[in-house]
Every structure is written in C-alpha cells, then in structure tokens.
N, C-alpha and C positions, 0 to 999 in steps of 0.2 A: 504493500500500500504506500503510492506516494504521501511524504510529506506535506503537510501545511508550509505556507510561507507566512511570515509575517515581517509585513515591513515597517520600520522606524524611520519615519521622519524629520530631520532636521531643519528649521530655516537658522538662518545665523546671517549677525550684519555685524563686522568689526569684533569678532570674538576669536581673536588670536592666543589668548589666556586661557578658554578654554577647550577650542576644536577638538585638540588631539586627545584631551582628558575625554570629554562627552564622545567620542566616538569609542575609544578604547570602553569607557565602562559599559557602552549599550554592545560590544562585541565580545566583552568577557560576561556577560549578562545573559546573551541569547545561546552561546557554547554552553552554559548551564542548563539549556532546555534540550535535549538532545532529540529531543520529537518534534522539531520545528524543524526548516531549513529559513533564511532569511537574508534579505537586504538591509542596506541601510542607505537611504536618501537623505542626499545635503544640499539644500537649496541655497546658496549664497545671492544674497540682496544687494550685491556690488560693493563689498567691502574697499575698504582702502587701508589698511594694515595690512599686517601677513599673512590675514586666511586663506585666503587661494592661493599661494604656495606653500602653506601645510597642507590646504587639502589636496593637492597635486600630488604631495609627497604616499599621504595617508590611503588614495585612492591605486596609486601604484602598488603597494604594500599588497590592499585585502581587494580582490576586483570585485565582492560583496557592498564594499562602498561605492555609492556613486555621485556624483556629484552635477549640478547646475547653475550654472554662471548667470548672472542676469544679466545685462547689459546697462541697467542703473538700476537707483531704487526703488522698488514698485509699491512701497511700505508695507504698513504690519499685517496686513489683511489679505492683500492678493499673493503675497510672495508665498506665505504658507497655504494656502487655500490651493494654488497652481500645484506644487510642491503633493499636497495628499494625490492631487488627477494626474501626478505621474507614476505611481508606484504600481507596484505590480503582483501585490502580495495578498492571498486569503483575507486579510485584516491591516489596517492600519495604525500606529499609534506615531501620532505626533511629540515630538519630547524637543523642551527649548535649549537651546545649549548652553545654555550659563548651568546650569544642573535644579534650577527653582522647581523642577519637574522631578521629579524621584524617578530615578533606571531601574531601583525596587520593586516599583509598583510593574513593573510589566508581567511576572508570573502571576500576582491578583487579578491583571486585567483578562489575561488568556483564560483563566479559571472559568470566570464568568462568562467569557466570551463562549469558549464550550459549553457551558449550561444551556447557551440559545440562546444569549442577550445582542443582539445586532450592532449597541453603543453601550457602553462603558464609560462612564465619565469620572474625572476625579476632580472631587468637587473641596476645596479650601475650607475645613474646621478651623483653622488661624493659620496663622502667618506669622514669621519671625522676624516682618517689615514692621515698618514703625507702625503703633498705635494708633495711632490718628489717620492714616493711610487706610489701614484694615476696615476701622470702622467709617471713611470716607466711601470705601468699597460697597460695605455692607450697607449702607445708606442707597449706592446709587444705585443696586441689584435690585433691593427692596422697590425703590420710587419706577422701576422697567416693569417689575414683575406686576406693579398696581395696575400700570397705566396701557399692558401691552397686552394686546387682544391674544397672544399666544403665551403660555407657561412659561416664563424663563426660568431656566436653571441660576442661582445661585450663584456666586461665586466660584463659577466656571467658567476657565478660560480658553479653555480645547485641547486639554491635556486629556486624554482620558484612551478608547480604542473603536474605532469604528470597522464593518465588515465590508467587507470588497462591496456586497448589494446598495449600502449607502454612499459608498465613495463614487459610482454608478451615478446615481442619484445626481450627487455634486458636480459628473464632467456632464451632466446633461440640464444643467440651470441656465447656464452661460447668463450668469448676472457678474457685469463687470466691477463691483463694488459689495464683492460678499462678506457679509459677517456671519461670520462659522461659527458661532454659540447661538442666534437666534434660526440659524440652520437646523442645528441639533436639533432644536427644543418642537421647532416647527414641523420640518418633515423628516423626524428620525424614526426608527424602528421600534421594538421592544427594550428599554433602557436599564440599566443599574447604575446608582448614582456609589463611588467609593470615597469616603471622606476620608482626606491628611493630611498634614502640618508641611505647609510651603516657606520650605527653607530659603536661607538668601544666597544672592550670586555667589559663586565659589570666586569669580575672579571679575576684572574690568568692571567697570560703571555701564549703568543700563542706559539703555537706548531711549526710555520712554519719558518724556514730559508734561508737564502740565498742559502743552498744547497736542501733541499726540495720547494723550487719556481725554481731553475734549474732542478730540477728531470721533476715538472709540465710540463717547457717550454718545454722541450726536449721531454715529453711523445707528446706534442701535434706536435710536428717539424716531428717527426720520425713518427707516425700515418697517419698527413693528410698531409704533403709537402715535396715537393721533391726538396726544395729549395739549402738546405743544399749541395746534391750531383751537383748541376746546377752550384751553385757558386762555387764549388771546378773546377770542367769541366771549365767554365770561363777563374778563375782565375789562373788556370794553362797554359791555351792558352794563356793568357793575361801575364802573367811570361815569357813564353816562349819566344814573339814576341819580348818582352823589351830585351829580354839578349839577343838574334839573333838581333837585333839593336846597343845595344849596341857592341859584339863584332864584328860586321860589323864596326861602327868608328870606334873601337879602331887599327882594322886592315886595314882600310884605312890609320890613323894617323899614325900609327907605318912603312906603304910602300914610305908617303911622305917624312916624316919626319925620318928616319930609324936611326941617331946619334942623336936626341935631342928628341925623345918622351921617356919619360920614365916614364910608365905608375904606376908603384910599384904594392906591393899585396895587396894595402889595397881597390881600389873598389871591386876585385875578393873577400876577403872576406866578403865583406858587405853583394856582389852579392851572396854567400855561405850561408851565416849567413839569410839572408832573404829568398830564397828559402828555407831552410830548416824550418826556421821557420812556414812558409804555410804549408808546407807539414806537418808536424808537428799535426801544427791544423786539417787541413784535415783529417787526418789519423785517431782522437779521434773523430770527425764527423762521420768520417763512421763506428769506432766503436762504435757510439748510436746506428746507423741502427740498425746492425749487434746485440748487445743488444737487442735491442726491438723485431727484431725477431726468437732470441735465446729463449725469454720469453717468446713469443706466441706457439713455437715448443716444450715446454717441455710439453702445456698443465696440468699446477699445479693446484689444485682448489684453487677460490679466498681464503678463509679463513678455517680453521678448528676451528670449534668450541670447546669449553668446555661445556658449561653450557649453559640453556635457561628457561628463567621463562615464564611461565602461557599463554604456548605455549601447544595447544593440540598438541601429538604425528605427527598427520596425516598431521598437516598442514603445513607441513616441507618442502620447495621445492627442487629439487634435482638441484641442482648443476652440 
C-alpha cells in the first residue's frame, strides 16, 4: 500500500535566522513518522537577506525541499494562500518559519486528520506575546465573530492541516485577495479545533505592523461583515435625530426667550466639526469596501513567480 504524503508548507520573507533551523526541524519531524512519505514547500516572498541562498543550498541537500521564488512581495495573504495550491500532498499543513507555529503539533494534527477531520486547526489558548497584544487579539476575533454572517474561528491564524479535497477547493476560488481563516471557517469541511501556547520568534524581528494587522482587520471587515456600512447607516440616523433635537431647543429657546438667548457659534461648530468628522470616517470605511472590491475586479494572479527548485515541470498548478 502506497504511502500518504503530507506536505509542509513554508512562506518566509527575510528569515535568514531561521530557514535552515524551520526546515531541518519539520525534516527530523516527518522521518519520525515513518508511515508518511513527504515534501516540504518554501515559498519565499522576495527576501533581500540571505534566504534564497540558504534555501538554494538547503534544496540541493534534500530534493524533498522545494522551493518558490517570487518575483516581489505579494504580502501576507496571497504569498501563503499560492504557496498551499502548489503542493502536492494527501494533506497540507502550513507552518510559519520563525517557529511561532509548533513542528510538534504535526503528529496531533495527522491523528485527527485520520479520524476523518478534513481541517485541523490550531487554534491560540495564549501566547507568550505581550499582554496587551493577546488580549488586543482576542478583542478583534471576538468584534469579527459578532458582526460576521459566517462563524469565525478564534484566534486562528492558519496554522492548523487541511486535506488535498479543501486545498481543491482553494485552487478553484480564484479570489485574488484571499483571506485563508474566513476561508476555513466558511467553506471548510468537517473541522477539529486543537488548542496551544504560541511561543515567540526563535530568531529576527517580525515582519508585521501596526499597518499590516490593519491591512488583516480590514481584509476580514470588508470580506465577511457588513458591519462597517450598518454603523455608518446608524450613526448617521442617530447624528441626524440629535441635531433635529437639538435645533428644535434651540428654536424653542430662542421664540421664549427672543432678547436674552444668545446662543453664539460655538455649539454650531462643535455641531460642524463633529459631523464632519463621522462623515469623514465613514467615507474611508466605505473606501475599504470599495478597495477590496476594486481588487477582486481587476482579477490579478496571486503571485508571479521567478524561480522554482526541484519542482517537476508538470506539477505546476494553474493559477
């Protein structure tokens, strides 16, 4: 009976500190399974450090490793999403290469994957990031999960194992702006959620900022909720009512009172200054929509490659 394969996943942007560690541990990791046979896919997002010639080096070594060049940055969303519709394995499991993803957890995941769970996710109990980050997290899951017509999973980042039938799935969306967690949650299969402690980077400084975790929130706001446009509707009826109240007293006061009210212009501009302000916000709200799907209309492919090692010709999926 042939072997199962299962393939491991890599994306990596600038992680020269830990390439060679994350691949050696997910290849002394899978040799411990000896009922498997496997790959390992390393999708590089255009580094400019030494990555691609370690992984040049690292893909000569094991021809189990393969590797994919991009040609620039394609960011945090399309380069790993391209990356699972290349592999060629029974199952997938995506693993990030700073090690914040445990090389552990892949005999749990396989466990369950045999029982007939189609997705495997591993879903963050805590984190050994700062406090205030965690529960910054756990705040914004919570405010997705309220507002999104689809289930979201938790503090899930797409670490987890999905089956060749959903990875299927993924190369036949062709949404050029996917986010792979409201994927999960929406068109996945039979699921197990495994909770655990998301260690911090083993090496280098992370890639992610204050403006690429607003990119994330917003891909997921403008995707699955229509929160954003509700509240503006709201709170514009809700602006409205207040200032038609307002100058309702004030023209009451001013018919009583008509020599001693004197109202000045400073609540009209407050009243100025803050509607505008709403509007304001709003306005850049509905230009995320409006973004997101400009993105999806232009129909761009997720990435263009450069390079690809110890990839036969044929197995190249189309895009």
């Amino acid at each position: 009976m042939a072997k199962k394969t299962v393939s491991i996943m890599i994306p990596c942007y600038n992680e020269e500190e830990n390439i060679v560690a994350i691949t050696d541990a997910v290849v002394r990791q899978m040799e411990q399974l000896p009922r498997y046979d496997y790959e390992v896919v390393v999708i590089d997002n255009c580094s400019t450090d030494n990555t691609r010639p370690l992984l040049r080096e690292i893909c000569a070594k094991n021809k189990k490793i393969k590797a994919i060049f991009n040609v620039k940055n394609f960011g945090q969303f399309n380069s790993p999403y391209y990356g699972l519709c290349q592999t060629s394995g029974d199952c997938v499991i995506p693993i990030c290469a700073d090690f914040q993803d445990p090389v552990e957890m892949i005999p749990e995941f396989l466990k369950y994957w045999e029982e007939g769970y189609q997705i495997v996710c591993g879903v963050k109990k805590s984190s050994k990031e700062r406090k205030i980050m965690y529960k910054l997290r756990s705040l914004y899951y919570k405010l997705i999960k309220k507002f999104s017509a689809v289930d979201q999973i938790e503090h899930f980042t797409g670490f987890g194992l999905y089956d060749k039938s959903f990875i299927e799935v993924l190369r036949q969306l062709k949404d050029p702006t996917p986010f792979i967690r409201g994927i999960v949650a929406e068109l996945g299969g039979r699921r197990k959620e495994v909770p655990y402690e998301q260690p911090l980077r083993r090496a280098g400084k992370t890639h992610n900022n204050w403006y690429t975790l607003y990119d994330a929130a917003m891909l997921s706001v403008t995707s699955y909720t229509k929160a954003g446009m509700r509240i503006a509707v709201f709170a514009g009826l809700g602006m409205a009512l207040i200032s038609f109240l307002v100058g309702l007293v004030y023209l009451v006061m001013k018919l009583i009172y008509w020599d001693r009210f004197d109202a000045g212009q400073a609540p009209t501009i407050i009243i100025v200054s803050l509607m505008c302000s709403i509007l304001l916000a709003f306005m850049g709200f509905l230009g995320e929509y409006i973004s997101a799907i400009n993105m999806r209309m232009m129909h761009r492919p997720l990435v263009v490659e450069e390079e690809r090692i110890n990839f036969d010709e044929e197995e190249k999926k189309e895009e």
